[in-house]
C-alpha positions in Angstrom: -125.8 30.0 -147.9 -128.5 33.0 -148.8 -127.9 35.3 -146.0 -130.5 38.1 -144.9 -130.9 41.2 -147.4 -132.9 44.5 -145.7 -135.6 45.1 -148.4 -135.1 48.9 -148.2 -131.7 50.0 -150.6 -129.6 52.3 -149.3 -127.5 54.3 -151.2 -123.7 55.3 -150.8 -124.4 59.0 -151.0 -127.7 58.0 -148.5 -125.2 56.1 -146.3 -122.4 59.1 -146.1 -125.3 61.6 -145.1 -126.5 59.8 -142.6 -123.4 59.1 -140.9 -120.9 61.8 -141.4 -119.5 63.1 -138.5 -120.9 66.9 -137.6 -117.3 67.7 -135.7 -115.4 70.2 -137.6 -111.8 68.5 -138.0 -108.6 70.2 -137.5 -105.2 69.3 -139.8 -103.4 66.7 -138.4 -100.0 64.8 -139.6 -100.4 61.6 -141.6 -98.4 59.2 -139.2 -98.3 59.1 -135.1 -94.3 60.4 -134.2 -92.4 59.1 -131.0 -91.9 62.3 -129.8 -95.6 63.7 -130.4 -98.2 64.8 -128.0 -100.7 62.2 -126.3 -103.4 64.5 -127.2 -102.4 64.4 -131.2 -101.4 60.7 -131.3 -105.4 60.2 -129.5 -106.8 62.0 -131.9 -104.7 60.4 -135.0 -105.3 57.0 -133.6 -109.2 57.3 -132.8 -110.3 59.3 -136.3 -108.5 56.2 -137.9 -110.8 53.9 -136.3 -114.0 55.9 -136.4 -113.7 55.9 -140.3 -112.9 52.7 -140.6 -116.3 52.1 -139.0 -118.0 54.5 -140.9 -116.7 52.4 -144.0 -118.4 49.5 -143.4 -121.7 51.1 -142.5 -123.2 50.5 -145.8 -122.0 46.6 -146.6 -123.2 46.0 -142.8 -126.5 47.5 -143.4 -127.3 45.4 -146.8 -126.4 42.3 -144.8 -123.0 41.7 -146.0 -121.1 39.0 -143.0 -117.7 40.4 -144.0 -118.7 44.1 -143.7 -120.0 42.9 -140.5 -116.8 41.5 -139.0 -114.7 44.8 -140.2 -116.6 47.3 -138.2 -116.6 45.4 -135.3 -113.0 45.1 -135.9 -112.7 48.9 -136.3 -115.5 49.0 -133.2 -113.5 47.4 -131.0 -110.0 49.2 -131.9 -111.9 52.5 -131.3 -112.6 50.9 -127.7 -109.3 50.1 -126.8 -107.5 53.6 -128.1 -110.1 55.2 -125.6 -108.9 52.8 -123.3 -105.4 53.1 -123.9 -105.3 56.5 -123.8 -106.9 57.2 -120.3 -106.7 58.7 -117.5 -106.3 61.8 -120.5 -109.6 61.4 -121.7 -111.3 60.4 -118.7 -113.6 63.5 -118.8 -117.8 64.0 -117.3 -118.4 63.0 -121.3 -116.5 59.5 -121.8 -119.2 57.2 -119.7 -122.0 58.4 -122.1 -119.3 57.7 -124.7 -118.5 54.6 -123.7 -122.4 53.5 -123.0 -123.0 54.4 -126.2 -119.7 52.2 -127.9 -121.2 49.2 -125.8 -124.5 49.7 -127.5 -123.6 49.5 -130.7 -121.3 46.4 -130.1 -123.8 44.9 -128.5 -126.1 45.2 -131.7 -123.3 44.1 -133.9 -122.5 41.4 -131.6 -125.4 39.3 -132.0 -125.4 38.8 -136.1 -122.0 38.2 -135.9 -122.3 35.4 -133.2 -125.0 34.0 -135.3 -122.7 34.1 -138.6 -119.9 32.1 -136.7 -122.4 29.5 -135.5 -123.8 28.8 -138.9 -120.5 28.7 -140.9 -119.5 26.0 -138.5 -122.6 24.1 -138.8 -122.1 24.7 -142.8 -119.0 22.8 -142.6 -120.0 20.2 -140.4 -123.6 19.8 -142.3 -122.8 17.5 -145.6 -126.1 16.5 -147.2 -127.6 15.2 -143.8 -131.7 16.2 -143.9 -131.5 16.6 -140.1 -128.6 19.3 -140.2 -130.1 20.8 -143.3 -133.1 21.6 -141.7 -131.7 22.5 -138.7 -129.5 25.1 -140.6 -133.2 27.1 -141.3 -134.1 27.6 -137.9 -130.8 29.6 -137.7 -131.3 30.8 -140.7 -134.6 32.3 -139.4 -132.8 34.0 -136.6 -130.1 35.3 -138.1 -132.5 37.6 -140.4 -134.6 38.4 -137.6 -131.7 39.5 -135.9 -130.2 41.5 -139.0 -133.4 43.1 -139.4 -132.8 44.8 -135.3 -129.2 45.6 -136.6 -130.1 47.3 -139.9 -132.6 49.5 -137.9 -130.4 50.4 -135.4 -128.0 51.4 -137.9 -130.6 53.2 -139.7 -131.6 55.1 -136.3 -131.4 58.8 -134.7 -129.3 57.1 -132.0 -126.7 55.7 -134.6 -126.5 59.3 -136.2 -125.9 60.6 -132.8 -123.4 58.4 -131.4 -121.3 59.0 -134.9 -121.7 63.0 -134.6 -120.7 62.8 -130.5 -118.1 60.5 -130.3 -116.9 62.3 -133.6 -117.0 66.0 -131.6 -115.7 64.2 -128.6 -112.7 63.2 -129.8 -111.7 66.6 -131.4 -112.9 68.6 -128.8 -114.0 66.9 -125.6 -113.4 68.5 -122.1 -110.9 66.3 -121.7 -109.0 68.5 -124.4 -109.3 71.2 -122.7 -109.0 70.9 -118.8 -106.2 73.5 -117.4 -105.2 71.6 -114.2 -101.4 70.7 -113.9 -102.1 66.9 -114.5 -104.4 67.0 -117.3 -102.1 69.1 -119.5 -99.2 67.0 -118.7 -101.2 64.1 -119.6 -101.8 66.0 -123.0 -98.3 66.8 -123.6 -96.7 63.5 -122.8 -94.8 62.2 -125.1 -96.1 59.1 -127.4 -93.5 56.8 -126.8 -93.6 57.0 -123.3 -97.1 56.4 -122.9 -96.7 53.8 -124.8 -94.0 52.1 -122.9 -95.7 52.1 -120.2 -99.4 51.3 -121.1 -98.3 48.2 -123.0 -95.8 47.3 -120.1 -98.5 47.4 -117.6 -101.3 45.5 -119.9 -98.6 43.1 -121.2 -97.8 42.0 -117.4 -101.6 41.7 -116.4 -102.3 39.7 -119.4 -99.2 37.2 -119.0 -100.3 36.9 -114.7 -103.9 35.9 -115.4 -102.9 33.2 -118.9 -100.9 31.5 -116.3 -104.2 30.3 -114.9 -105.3 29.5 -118.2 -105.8 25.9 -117.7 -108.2 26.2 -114.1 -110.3 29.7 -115.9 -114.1 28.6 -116.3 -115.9 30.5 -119.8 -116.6 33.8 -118.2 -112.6 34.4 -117.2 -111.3 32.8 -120.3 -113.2 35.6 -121.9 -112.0 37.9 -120.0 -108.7 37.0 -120.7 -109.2 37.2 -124.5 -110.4 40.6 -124.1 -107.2 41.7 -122.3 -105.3 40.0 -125.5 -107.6 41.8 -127.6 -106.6 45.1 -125.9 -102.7 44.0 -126.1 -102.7 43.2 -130.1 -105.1 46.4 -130.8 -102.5 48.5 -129.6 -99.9 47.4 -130.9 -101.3 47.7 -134.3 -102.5 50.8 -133.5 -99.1 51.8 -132.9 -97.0 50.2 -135.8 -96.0 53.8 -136.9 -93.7 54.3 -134.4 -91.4 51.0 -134.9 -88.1 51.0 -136.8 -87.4 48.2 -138.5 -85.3 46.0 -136.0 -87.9 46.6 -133.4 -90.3 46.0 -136.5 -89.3 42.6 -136.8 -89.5 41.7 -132.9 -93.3 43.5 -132.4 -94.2 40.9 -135.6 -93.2 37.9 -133.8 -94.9 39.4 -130.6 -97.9 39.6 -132.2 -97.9 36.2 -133.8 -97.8 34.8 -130.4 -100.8 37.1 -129.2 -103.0 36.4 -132.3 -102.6 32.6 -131.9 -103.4 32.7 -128.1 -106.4 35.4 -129.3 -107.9 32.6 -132.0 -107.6 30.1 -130.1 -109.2 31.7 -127.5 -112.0 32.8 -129.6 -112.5 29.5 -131.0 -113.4 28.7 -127.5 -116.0 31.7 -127.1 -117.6 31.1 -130.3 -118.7 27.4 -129.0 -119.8 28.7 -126.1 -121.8 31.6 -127.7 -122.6 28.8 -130.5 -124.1 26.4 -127.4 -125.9 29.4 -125.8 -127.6 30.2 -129.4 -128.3 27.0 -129.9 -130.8 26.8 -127.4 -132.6 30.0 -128.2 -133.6 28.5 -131.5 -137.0 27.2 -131.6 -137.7 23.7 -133.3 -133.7 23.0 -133.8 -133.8 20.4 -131.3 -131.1 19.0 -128.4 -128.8 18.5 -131.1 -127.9 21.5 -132.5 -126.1 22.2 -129.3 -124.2 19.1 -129.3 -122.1 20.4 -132.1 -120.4 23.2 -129.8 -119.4 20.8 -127.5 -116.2 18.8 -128.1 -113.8 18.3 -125.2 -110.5 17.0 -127.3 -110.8 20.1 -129.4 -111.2 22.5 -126.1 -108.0 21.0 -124.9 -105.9 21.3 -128.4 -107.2 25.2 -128.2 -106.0 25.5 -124.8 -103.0 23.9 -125.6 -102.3 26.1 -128.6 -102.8 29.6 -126.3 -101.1 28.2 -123.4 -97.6 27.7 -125.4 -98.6 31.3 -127.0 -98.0 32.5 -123.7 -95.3 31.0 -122.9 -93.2 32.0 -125.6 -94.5 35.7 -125.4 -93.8 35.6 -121.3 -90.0 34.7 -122.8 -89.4 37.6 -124.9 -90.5 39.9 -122.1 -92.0 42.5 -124.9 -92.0 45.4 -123.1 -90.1 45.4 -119.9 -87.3 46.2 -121.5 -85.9 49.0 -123.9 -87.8 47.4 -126.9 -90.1 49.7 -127.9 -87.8 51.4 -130.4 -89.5 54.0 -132.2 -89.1 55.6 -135.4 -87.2 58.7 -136.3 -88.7 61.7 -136.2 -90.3 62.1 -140.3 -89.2 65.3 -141.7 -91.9 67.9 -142.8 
């Protein structure tokens, strides 16, 4: 299926200008190292995902649905390090930081919901007239809706956010504060941050899936977004793991990324019913298509076991984040 195209071209050398970030950046090592400072490992972890959104910038902007998924991808990793790595960045800048992240995942949000929605009434259409012409009415919205996104990529604010957040994370406040707390924050080690931030998350996720089965949409996506947070770290982290503990974070994070699609198979219908009926002309139908009880229950049934078998293998409440040796310079 045609998808929408912006009718102004953008150029890669247009595209680079117009997001590279104006912080000035310091040397850092190639690889995050158990023993290395919070502060470093931030900084490491968060310039990693910045570019990765400054990658797809272009591909997003001309329209292109896989671009799309990739920087909210690298979006939403960005997120969570700032997450994970508080209280030590939790300085007077990170709220206009983190308004400003929520912005432009809320404009990226929209398309991609759309894009989901469609590719499951693509492969549920066939030849049928009805669906056919259904499938222009989202159509319709999905350009109308890339056309907002483009411009907001295209905008002062974008440009802003990119050089801030960019500044922020080399040089923030929060890099700088001289109270006993904040530098130890700064100088704490990787690994035991670590440790203990995935400990914590991995216990609050496991104590809210057990509910899985009685959580109505709004807490099921909450609970997704905690798995989210869980399996972006992780990754984030897959530096610091030898190869025995290698093997077990792999199996740790097959269970989490079947609980995570199944529980985003479960959001998309609901975000698929909700767009439904903003879509003018398309009819009672077009709803209908979200709503399929026997498949909510196999989805359920697929993240429940998930859980299980990650609530077995105790991840982290235990000595098993095994790190790396130190790499020589």
């Amino acid at each position: 299926m045609a998808r929408a195209r912006t009718s102004r071209p953008i150029t890669s050398s247009t595209a680079t200008a117009r997001t590279r970030p104006a912080a000035r950046r310091n040397a850092l090592p190639g690889r995050l190292s158990p023993g290395m400072a919070c502060d470093t490992a931030f900084r490491i972890i968060a310039r990693r995902h910045l570019d990765a959104v400054l990658a797809q910038h272009e591909g997003t902007c001309l329209g292109d649905p896989d671009a799309l998924h990739q920087i909210r991808i690298a979006l939403t990793h960005l997120r969570t390090a700032i997450r994970f790595f508080s209280p030590m960045v939790d300085d007077a800048l990170r709220p206009k930081v983190w308004t400003e992240l929520k912005w432009l995942n809320s404009q990226l949000g929209m398309v991609r919901d759309l894009d989901v929605a469609i590719e499951r009434v693509v492969a549920e259409a066939g030849d049928e007239l009805a669906v056919i012409a259904e499938l222009r009415h989202w159509d319709e919205k999905r350009a109308e809706s890339h056309r907002l996104l483009s411009r907001a990529l295209r905008s002062a604010r974008y440009r802003r956010l990119v050089e801030q957040i960019s500044a922020w994370i080399e040089s923030g406040p929060w890099s700088t504060r001289r109270s006993k707390e904040a530098i130890r924050l700064r100088r704490c080690s990787l690994t035991d941050h670590a440790t203990a931030r995935l400990t914590e998350w991995e216990k609050t996720l496991l104590k809210k899936a057990r509910k899985l089965s009685k959580l109505d949409v709004d807490r099921r996506h909450k609970l997704r977004l905690l798995n989210k947070r869980l399996t972006y770290s992780i990754e984030s982290l897959a530096d610091l793991f030898a190869d025995a503990a290698l093997t077990k974070q792999k199996s740790i994070l097959k269970q989490l990324r079947k609980a995570q699609r199944s529980l985003g198979q479960l959001n998309d219908d609901a975000r698929g019913q909700a767009l439904a009926a903003s879509l003018n002309g398309a009819g009672p139908e077009a709803g209908i298509r979200f709503l399929n009880r026997k498949r909510e229950k196999k989805l359920l049934r697929t993240a429940s076991v998930a859980y299980r078998k990650l609530d077995k293998a105790k991840p982290f409440r235990s000595s098993d984040l095994t790190p790396n040796a130190e790499p020589e310079d």
